[in-house]
C-alpha positions in Angstrom: 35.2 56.1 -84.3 38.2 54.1 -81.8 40.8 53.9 -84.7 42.2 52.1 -82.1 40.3 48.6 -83.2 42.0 48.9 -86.8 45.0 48.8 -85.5 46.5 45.6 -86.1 49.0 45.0 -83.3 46.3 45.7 -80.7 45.6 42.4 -79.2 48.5 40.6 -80.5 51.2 38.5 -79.2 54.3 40.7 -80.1 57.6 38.5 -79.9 55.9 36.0 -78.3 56.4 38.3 -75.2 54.3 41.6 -75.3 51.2 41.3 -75.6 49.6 45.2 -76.8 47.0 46.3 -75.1 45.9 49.3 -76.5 47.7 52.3 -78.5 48.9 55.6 -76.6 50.0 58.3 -79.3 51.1 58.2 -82.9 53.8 59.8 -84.4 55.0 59.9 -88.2 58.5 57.7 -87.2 56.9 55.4 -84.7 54.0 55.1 -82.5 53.5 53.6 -78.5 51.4 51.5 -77.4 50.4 50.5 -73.9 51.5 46.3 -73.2 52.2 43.9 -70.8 55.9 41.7 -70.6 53.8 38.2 -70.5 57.1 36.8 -69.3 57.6 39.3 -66.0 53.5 40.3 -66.1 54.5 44.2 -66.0 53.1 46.7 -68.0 55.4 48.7 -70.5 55.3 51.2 -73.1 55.8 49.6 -76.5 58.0 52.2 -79.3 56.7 50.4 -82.4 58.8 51.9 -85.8 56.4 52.4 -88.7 56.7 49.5 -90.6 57.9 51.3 -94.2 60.6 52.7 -92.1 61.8 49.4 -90.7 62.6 48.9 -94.1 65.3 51.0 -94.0 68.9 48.1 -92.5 70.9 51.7 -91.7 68.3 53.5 -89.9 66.8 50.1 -88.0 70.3 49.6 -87.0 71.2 53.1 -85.3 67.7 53.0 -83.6 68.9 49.6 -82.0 72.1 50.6 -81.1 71.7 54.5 -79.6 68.7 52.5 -77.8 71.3 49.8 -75.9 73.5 52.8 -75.4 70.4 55.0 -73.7 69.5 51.7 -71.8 72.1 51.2 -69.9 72.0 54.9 -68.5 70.2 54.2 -65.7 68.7 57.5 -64.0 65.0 57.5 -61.6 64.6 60.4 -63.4 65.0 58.6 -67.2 62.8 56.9 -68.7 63.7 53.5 -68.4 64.6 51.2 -71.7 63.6 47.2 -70.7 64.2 45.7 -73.9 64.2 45.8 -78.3 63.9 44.0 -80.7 61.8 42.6 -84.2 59.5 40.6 -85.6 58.7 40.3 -89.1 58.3 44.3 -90.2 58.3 45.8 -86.4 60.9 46.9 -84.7 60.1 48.1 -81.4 61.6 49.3 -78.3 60.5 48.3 -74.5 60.2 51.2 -72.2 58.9 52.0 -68.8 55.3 53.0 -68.6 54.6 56.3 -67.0 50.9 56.8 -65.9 50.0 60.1 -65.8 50.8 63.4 -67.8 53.3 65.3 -69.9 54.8 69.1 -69.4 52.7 69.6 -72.5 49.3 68.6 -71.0 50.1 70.5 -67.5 50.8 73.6 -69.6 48.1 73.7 -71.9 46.0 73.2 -69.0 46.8 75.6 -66.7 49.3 77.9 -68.5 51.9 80.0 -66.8 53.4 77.9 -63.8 54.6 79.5 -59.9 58.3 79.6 -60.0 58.1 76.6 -56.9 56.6 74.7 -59.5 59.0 75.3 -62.8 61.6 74.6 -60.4 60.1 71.6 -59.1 59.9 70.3 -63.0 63.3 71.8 -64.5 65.6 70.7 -61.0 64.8 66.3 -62.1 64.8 67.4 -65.3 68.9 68.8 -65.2 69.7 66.0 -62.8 68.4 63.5 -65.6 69.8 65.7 -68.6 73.1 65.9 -66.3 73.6 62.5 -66.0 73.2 61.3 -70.2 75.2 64.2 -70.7 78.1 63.0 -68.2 77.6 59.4 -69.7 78.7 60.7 -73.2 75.1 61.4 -74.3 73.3 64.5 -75.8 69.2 64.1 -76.3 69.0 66.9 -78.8 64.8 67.3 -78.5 64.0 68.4 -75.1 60.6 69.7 -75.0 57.5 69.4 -72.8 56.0 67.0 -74.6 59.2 64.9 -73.4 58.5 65.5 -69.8 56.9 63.3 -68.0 54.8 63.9 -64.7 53.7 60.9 -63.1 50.5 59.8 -60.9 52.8 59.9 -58.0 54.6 63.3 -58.8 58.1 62.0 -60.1 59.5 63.7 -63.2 60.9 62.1 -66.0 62.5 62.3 -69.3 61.5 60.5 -72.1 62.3 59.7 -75.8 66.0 59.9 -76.2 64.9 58.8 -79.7 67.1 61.6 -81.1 70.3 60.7 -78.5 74.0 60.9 -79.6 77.0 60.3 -78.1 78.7 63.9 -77.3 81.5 62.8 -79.2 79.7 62.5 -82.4 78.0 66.0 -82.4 79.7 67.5 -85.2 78.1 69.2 -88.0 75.9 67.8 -90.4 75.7 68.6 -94.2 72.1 67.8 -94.9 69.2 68.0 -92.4 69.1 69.1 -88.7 66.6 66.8 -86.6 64.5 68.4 -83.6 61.6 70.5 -83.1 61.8 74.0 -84.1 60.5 75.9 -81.0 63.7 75.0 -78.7 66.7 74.5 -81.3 69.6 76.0 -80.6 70.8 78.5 -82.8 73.9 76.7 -83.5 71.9 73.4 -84.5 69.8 75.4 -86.9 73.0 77.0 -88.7 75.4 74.4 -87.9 73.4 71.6 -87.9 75.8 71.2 -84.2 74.4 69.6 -81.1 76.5 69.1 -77.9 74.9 69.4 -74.5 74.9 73.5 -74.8 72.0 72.7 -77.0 69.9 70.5 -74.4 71.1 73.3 -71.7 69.4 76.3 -74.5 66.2 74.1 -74.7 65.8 73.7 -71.4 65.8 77.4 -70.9 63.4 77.9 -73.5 61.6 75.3 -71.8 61.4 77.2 -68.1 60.6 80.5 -69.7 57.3 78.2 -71.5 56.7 77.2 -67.8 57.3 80.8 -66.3 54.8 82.6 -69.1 52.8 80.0 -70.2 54.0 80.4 -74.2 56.9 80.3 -76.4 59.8 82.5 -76.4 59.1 82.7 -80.5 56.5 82.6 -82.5 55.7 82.6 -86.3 53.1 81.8 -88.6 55.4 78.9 -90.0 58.6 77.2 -88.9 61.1 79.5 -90.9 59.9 82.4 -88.8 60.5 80.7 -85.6 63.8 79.5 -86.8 64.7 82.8 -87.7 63.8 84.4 -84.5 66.2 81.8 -82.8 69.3 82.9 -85.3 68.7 86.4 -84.8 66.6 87.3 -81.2 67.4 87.1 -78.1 65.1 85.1 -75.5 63.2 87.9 -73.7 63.3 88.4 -69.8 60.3 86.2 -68.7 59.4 89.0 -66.4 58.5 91.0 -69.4 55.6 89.0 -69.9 55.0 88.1 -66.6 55.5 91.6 -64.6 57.2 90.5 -61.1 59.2 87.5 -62.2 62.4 88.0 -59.5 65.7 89.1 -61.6 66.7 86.1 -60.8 64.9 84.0 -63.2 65.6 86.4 -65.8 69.2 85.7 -65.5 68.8 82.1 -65.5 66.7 81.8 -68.1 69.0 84.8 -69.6 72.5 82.3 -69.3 70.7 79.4 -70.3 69.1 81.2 -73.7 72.4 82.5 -74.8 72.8 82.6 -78.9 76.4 82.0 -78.5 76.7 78.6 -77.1 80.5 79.8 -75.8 78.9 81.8 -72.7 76.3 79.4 -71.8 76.8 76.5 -69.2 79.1 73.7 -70.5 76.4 71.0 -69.5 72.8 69.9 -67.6 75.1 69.6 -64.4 76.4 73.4 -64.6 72.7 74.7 -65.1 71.1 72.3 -62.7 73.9 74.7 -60.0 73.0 78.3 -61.2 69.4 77.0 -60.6 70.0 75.8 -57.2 71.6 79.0 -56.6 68.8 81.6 -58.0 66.3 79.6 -56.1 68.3 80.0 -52.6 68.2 83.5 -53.4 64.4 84.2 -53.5 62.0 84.1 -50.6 58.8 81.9 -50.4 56.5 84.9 -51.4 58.8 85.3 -55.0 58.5 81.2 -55.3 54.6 81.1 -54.5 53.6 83.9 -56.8 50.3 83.3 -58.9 50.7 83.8 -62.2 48.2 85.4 -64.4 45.2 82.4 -65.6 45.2 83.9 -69.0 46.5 81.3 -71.8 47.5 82.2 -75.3 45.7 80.0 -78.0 48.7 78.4 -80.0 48.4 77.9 -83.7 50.1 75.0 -84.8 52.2 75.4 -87.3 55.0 72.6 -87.0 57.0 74.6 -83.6 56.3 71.2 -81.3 56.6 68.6 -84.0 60.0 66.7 -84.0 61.3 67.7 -87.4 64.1 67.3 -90.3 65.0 71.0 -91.5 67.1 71.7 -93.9 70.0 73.6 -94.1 72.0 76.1 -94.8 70.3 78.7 -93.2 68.7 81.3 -94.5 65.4 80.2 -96.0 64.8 76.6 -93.5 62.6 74.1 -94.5 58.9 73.9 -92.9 58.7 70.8 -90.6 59.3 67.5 -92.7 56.2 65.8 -93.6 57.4 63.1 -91.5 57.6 64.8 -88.4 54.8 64.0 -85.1 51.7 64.9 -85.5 51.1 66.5 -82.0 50.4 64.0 -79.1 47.5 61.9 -78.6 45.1 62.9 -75.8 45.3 60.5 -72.9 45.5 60.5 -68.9 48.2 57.3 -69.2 51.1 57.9 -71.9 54.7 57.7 -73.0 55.0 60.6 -74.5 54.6 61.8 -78.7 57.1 59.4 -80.1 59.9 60.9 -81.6 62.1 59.8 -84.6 63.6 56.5 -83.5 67.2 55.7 -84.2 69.1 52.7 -84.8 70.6 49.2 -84.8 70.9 45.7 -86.0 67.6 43.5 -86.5 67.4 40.9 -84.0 66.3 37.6 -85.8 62.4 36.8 -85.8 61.7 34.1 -83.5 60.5 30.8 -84.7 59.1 27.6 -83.4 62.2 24.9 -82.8 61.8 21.4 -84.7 59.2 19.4 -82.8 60.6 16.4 -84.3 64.4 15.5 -82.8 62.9 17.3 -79.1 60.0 14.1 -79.2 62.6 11.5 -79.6 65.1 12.8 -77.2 62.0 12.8 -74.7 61.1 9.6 -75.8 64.5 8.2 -75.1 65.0 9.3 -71.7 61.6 8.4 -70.7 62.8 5.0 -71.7 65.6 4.9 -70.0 63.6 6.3 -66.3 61.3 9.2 -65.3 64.2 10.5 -63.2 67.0 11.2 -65.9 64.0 12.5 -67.6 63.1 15.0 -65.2 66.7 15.8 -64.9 67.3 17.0 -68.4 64.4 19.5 -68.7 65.1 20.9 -65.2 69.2 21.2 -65.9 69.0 24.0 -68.0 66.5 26.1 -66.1 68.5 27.0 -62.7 71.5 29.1 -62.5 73.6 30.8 -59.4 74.1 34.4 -58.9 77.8 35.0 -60.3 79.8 37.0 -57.5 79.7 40.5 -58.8 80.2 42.6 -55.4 83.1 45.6 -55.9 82.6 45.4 -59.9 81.6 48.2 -61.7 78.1 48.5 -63.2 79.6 47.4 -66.9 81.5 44.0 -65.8 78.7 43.2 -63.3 76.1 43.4 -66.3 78.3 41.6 -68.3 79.0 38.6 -65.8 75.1 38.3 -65.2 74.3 38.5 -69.1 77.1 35.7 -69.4 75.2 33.6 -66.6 72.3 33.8 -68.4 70.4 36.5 -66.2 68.9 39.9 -66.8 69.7 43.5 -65.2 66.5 45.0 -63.6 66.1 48.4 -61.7 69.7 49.4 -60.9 69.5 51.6 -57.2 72.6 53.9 -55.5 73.2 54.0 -52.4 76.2 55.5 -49.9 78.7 53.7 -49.0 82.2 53.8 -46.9 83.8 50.8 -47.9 82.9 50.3 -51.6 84.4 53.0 -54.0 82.1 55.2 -56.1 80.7 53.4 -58.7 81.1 49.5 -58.0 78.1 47.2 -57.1 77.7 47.1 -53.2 75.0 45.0 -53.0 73.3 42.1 -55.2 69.3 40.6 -55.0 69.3 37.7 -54.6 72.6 37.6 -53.4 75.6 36.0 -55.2 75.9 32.3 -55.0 71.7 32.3 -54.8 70.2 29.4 -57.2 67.6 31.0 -59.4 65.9 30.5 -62.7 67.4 31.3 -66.1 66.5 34.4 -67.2 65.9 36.0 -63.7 65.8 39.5 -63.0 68.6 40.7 -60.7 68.9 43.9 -59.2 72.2 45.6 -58.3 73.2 48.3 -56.0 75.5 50.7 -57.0 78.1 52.7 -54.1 77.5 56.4 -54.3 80.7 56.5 -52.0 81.2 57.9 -48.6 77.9 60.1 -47.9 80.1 63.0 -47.0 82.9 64.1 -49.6 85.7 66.2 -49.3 86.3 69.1 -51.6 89.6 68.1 -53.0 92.4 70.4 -53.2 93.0 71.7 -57.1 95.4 74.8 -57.2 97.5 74.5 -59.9 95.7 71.6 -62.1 94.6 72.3 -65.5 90.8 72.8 -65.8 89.7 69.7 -67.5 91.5 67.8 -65.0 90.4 69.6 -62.2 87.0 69.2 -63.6 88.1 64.8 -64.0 89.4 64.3 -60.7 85.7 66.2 -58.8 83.7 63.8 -60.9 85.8 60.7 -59.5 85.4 62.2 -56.3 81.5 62.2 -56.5 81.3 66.2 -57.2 80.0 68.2 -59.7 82.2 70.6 -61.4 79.7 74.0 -61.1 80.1 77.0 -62.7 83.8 78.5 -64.2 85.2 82.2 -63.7 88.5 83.7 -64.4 90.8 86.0 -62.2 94.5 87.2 -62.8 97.2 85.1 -61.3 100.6 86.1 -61.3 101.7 82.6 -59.2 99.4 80.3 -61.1 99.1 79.4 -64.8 96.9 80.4 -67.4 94.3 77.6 -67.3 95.2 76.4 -64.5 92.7 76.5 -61.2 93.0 79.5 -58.5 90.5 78.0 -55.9 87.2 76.4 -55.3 84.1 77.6 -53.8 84.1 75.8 -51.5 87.4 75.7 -50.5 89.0 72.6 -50.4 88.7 70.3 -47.0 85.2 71.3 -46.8 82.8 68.7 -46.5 79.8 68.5 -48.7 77.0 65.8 -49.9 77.8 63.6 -53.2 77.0 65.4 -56.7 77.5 68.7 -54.4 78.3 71.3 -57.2 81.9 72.5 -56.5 83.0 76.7 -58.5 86.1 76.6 -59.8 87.9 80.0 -60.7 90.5 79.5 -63.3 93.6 81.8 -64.0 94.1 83.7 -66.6 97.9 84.8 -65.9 99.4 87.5 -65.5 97.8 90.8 -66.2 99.0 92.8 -69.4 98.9 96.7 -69.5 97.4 97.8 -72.7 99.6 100.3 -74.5 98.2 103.1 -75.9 98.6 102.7 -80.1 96.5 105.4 -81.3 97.8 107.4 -84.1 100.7 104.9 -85.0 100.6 103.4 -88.0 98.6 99.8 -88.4 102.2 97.7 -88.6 104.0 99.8 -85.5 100.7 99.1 -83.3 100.4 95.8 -84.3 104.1 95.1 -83.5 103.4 97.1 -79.9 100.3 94.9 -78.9 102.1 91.3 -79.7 105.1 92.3 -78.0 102.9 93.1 -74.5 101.3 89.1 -75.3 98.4 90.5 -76.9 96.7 89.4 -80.5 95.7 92.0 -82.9 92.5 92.3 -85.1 91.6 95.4 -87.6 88.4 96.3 -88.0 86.8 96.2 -91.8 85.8 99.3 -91.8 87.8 102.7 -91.2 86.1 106.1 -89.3 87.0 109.7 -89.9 89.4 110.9 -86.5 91.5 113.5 -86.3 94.2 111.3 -86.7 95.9 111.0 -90.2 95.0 108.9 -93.0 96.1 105.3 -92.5 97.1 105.4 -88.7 95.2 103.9 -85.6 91.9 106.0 -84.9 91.0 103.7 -81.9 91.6 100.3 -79.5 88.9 98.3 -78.7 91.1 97.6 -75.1 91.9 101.3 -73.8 95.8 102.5 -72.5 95.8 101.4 -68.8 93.5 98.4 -68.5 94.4 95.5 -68.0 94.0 92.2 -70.2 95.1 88.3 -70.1 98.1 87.0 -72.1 96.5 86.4 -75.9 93.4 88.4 -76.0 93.0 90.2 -78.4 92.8 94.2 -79.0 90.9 95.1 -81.9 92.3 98.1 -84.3 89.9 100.8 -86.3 91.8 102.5 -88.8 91.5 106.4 -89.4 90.5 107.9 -92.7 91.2 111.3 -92.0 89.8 114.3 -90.5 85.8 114.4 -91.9 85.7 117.1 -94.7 83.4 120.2 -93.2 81.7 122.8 -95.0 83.7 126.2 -94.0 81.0 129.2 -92.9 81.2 132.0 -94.6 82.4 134.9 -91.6 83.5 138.2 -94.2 81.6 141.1 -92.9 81.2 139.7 -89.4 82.5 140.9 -85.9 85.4 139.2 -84.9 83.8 137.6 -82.1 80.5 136.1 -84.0 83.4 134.6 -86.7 85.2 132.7 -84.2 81.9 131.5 -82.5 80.7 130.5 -86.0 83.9 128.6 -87.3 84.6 126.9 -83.8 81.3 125.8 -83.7 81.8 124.1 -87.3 85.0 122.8 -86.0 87.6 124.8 -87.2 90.5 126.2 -85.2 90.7 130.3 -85.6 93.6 132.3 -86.2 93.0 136.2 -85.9 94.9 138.5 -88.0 95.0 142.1 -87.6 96.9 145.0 -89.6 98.4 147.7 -87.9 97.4 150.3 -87.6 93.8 149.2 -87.7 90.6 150.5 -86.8 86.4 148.6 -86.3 86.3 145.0 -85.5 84.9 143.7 -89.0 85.8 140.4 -90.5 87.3 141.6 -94.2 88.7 138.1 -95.1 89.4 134.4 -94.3 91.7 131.8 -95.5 89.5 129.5 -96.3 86.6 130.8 -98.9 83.4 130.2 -97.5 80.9 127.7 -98.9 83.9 124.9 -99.4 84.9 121.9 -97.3 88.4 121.7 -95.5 89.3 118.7 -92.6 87.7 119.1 -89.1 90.0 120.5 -86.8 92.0 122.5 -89.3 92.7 126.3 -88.9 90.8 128.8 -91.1 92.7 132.5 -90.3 90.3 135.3 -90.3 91.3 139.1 -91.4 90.3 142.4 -89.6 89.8 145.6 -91.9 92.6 147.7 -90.9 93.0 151.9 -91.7 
């Protein structure tokens, strides 16, 4: 049975704008439908929230908000937001319409991808990721299921129904949103989401495409969650026999637990990418991989979900979460938990009354004044907006009554980076109220200049390649003894080289001077500590102590060794000694004098011989130590040789 025809918003009028065509997927927060803008007869993707959770003035209010914040981030690889707003118990959001297929679909169809192809997905997928996440925005539930693959072959990234700002990614003392299968470890602990965690899902997501299933796998969502806390994601090539190192290490960076060591953002992965695919050949890119697909169980790992925390012991997948997405050839994508903002007022029909006798008035008076007061109001001019940025251009044409459409980029010598270079129609044009006008935005010259940063601190460094339409790529560290810790050492490439816009730019960042490492074994804990910080270094002890021959108390070992070489502040890490390890001495009376020393050096003892005089044989009559009791490891047990 088509549960479509019970669905009540199928055929209606929605706003007095959309009208809703048919329904594309469901989801427990929301579901999309498929529906054409009446007003600008396009078809869209309606985001409908369930009406009991419209109900709800805080969480209606951050779903409108986050969804004017992802609007205005305006990517060919995003899915585009057109519009929101309510009527009566729906609140719904206005999206592009994508007709074809998800990530999800692709895989479950044809399982493992070629490397050309995962590429070909992941590469738009980073340059959209890299954008929100330069604009201040994290999407927190990257998945297949959110990647889109149009008729026509473009990639996008859908539902940013989970978005924040990266400024508001702190932790959380109730619930962590997303779907279990690609949560970062330190969302699932944490409750924490900055864009390491997009840049950890989208490496779970290329090893899904490399091998054709999941990194982890359980029976129920706590296993899965468990696995992420406490596993490493394996080398794809270990299912997939073959896989170039390359990948490996990609997905390898990408998959780190600690979020530290992973790349900062979408921008920095989308460069080690473009690096390990200029190091393989065609044949390692074109490799088949094997047809064989593992049957997945469901049990919650691709439904968005609210787990609880602290960890250990997570929550199974709230019973809110998506159900998995509905079958179809045209779709959105599942929809995701929506967020918020406030309720636009429902639209109702104006007075009929005081309109009839104004009309009725001016018709009096002559059909021309008529005619001239219902056409006055319905013309405006394009406002001048050339050489603004994108935010005061949008604001000027909001203010002239006149709606933003598809924003383009383009390169551009005389406009700077950023600021509208070209307007349609143009400015001063008389068109309608309410017309759609598209803007241009300067990409800037279409050769940049890698700027000269020796000497600036990394986050500026990192500030003044973004103004100059670079990417900051990936960070190392070297010893400096001429420039300052934190401070930039060069670029690769090197400055005055000329590269294309968005061009990721290496930076490699000082780390000082370097600091010789003392050697502070077998000094007491205080005295090495007092060594270490007075060469720059920090000093941590270990909880636990070892046996060493060094005494009780004193240093047995430095996690830094005497000679190398560290930066100002790292730290050296101190095990503590508890002693020599009690040993069982051998019993050695009645032996040669040669088999006794074998036997108590090879227990660890030192051996002392002593001999009589006159004395005659070569048997072992006594030994210092009684046999059969323990002394310290290393100590000396003196044997005695039977004299006349």
């Amino acid at each position: 049975m088509d549960t479509t025809l019970q669905d009540p918003l199928v055929g209606r009028l929605l706003d007095g704008r959309y009208r809703v065509d048919a329904r594309i997927a469901v989801g427990g927060m929301a579901t999309v439908y498929r529906a054409v803008d009446t007003r600008l007869d396009r078809v869209l993707a309606l985001k409908v929230m369930h009406p009991a959770l419209a109900a709800d003035a805080a969480f209606v209010e951050r779903f409108i908000r986050e969804a004017k914040s992802v609007a205005r981030l305006a990517h060919p690889n995003v899915v585009a937001v057109f519009d929101q707003g309510a009527e009566g118990a729906y609140v719904y959001l206005a999206m592009e319409y994508v007709s074809g297929c998800t990530l999800r679909d692709v895989l479950r169809e044809r399982g493992a991808l070629q490397p050309r192809a995962a590429l070909d997905i992941l590469e738009p997928v980073l340059a959209a990721l890299g954008a929100a996440h330069r604009a201040g925005f994290v999407h927190r539930d990257m998945k297949p299921e959110n990647v889109l693959i149009g008729d026509d072959g473009r990639v996008k990234v859908a539902d940013f129904g989970l978005v924040r700002s990266v400024g508001s990614a702190t932790a959380t003392t109730g619930a962590v949103l997303g779907t279990v299968s690609y949560l970062a470890p330190e969302q699932i602990e944490h409750g924490t989401a900055d864009t390491r965690a997009d840049v950890y899902a989208c490496g779970v997501v290329l090893y899904e495409m490399l091998t054709g299933g999941k990194p982890h796998s359980g029976d129920t969502p706590a296993q899965v969650l468990y696995q992420h806390l406490n596993t490493d994601v394996p080398a794809p090539s270990a299912a997939v026999p073959g896989l170039p190192l390359g990948l490996d290490e990609l997905v390898a960076a990408a998959t780190a637990r600690n979020p530290e060591v992973r790349p900062h953002d979408a921008v920095a992965l989308l460069a080690l990418l473009r690096e390990a695919r200029a190091a393989l050949t065609d044949e390692q890119l074109d490799a088949l991989p094997p047809r064989a697909r593992t049957e997945q169980r469901d049990t919650g790992e691709d439904r968005t979900s609210v787990i609880a925390r602290p960890v250990p012991a997570p929550e199974a997948a709230d019973p809110h979460a998506d159900p998995h997405a509905v079958q179809h050839t045209s779709r959105l994508a599942t929809p995701e938990p929506p967020q918020a903002g406030p309720r636009r007022r429902v639209r109702r029909p104006a007075p009929r009354g005081p309109l009839l006798i104004v009309l009725g008035v001016l018709l009096a008076l002559g059909l021309g004044g008529g005619v001239w007061y219902i056409n006055a109001g319905q013309f405006t001019r394009v406002p001048a907006v050339l050489g603004q940025t994108e935010q005061a251009a949008t604001e000027r044409l909001a203010d002239a009554g006149l709606e933003l459409g598809t924003t383009k980029r383009a390169f551009s010598d005389v406009y700077e980076r950023g600021t509208v270079m070209a307007v349609h129609p143009a400015p001063g044009e008389r068109v309608r109220s309410h017309a759609t006008v598209t803007l241009t935005l300067s990409r800037g010259p279409e050769i940049v200049k890698v700027p000269n940063l020796r000497n600036k601190p990394l986050d500026e460094a990192r500030r003044i390649l973004t103004e100059q339409g670079l990417a900051p790529g990936v960070v190392t560290s070297a010893f400096s003894t001429t420039v300052a810790q934190g401070s930039v050492i060069g670029s690769d490439p090197e400055p005055g080289t000329e590269r294309a816009p968005d061009s990721a730019v290496a930076l490699v960042v000082s780390k000082g001077a370097p600091v010789d490492v003392p050697d502070v074994t077998g000094e007491t804990v205080a005295d090495a500590t007092a060594t270490l910080r007075e060469a720059g270094l920090e000093v941590s002890v270990a909880p636990e102590r070892v046996h060493s021959p060094e005494d009780a108390g004193s240093v047995a070992a430095q996690s830094l060794a005497e000679g190398s070489r560290a930066a100002k502040g790292d730290a050296v890490t101190l095990t503590v000694s508890k002693g020599p390890r009690p040993v069982e001495v051998p019993d050695v009376v009645g032996l040669s004098t040669g088999e006794a020393r074998e036997k108590l050096e090879a227990a660890g003892f030192e051996v002392k011989v002593e001999k009589s005089f006159p004395f005659l044989g070569d048997e072992v009559t006594g030994q210092s130590v009684e046999g059969g009791t323990t002394a310290p490891e290393g100590s000396t047990v003196a044997i005695t040789i039977k004299g006349i």
